[in-house]
N, C-alpha and C positions, 0 to 999 in steps of 0.2 A: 648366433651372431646378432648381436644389437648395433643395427646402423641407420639413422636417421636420413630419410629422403634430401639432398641439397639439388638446388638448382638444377647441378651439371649433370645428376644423375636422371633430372628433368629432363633436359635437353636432351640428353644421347638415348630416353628412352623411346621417342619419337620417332630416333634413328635404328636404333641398332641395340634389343636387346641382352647381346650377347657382353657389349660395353658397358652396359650397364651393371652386368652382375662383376665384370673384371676392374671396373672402376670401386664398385663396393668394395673389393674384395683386396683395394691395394696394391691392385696391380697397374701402374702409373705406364702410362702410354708414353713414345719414345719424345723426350722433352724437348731434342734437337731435329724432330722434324717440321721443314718446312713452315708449314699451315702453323702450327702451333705457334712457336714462334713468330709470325704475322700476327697473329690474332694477339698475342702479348703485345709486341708493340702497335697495333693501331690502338688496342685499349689505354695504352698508355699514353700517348700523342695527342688525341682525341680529345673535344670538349675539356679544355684546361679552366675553364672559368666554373666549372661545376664541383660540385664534391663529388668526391670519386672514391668507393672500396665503401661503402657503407654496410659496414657486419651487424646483422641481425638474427638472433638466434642461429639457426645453422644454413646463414645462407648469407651471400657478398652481392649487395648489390653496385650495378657499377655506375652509376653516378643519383644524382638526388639532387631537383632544383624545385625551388616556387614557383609556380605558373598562375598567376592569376588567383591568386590563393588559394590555390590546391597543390597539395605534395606532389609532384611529377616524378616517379622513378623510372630510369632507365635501363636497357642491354645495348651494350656497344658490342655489333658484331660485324664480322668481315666482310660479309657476301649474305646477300638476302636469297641465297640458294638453299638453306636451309633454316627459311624464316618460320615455317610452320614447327619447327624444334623451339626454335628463340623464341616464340609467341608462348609455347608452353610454358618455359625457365619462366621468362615477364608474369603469366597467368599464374605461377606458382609463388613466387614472391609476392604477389597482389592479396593473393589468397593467404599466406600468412599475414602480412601484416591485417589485412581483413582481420584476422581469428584475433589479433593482438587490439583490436581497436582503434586501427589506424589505416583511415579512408585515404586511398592515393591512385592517381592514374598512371596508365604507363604508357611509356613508348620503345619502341626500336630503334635504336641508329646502326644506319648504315653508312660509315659515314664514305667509305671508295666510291657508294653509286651516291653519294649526297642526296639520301634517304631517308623519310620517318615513316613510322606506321603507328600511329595511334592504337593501344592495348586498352580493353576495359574486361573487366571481371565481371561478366555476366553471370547470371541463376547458369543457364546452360553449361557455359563454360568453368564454373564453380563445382558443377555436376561431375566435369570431366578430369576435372584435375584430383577430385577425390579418388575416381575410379583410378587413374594413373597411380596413384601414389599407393594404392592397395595393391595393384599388379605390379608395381616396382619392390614393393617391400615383398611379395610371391616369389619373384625373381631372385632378389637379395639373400634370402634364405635356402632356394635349391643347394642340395651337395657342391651339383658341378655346373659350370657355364652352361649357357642354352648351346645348343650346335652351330655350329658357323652355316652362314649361309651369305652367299655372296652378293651382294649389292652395289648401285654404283657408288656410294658412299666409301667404300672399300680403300679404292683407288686413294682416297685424299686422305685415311683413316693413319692414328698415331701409334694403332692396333697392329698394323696392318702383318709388319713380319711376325707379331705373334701370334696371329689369327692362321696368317699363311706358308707358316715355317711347318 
């Protein structure tokens, strides 16, 4: 199986690597749940004066502004309850465009808690997102899903009846 690292599969590796291998694998979380849904429409409400959906190689960034003459890319996301995931997707985006030759900072919006977090691509943090992406493509390749294992993430998961059915 040939499937290249995106974002999302960033982000859910942080959480829960069992989504990570069912998101590779095509298996599309339930579209009409809840959260999901939220998280579509704040993205889409959000920062209207920004460019928004910037596709880059294998990856959608969700908005793109100048800041003082530096490229500023952003993550619009729900809840900063799972900001340490969002910081990865940001760090991973940063780090391509890095590899492409294209120096840019990032940040988080949050925008329900009228929130930013300032993202930079550190040596350390460059260190880590390599490691991730080498143990996401490990994952990506097993036969079967890793084993479920319950977390509180669970509870608010798009997984969740077919994790727990």
């Amino acid at each position: 199986m040939d499937v290249e690292v995106t974002g999302s599969l960033m982000q859910s590796y942080s959480i829960c690597k069992r989504q990570v291998w069912l998101m590779a694998h095509q298996i599309i979380p339930d579209q009409e749940h809840p959260y999901i849904e939220m998280g579509r429409i704040i993205d889409d409400i959000s920062y209207d004066r920004d460019r928004k959906k910037l596709n880059f190689e294998n990856v959608v960034i969700d908005l793109v502004r100048n800041d003082k003459d530096n490229l500023l890319i952003g993550e619009v996301k729900k809840s900063s309850k799972a900001e340490k995931s969002a910081r990865m997707q940001l760090l991973f985006y940063l780090y391509k465009l890095k590899k492409s030759g294209i120096v840019a900072k990032g940040q988080l919006f949050f925008p329900e808690e009228r929130k930013k977090v300032d993202v930079e691509l550190t040596e350390d943090y460059e260190k880590e997102i390599v490691k991730a992406i080498n143990e996401i493509t490990d994952i990506i390749h097993k036969e079967k899903a890793p084993d479920f294992a319950k977390i509180p993430y669970c509870k608010n998961c798009g997984y969740r009846e077919f994790c727990l059915s």
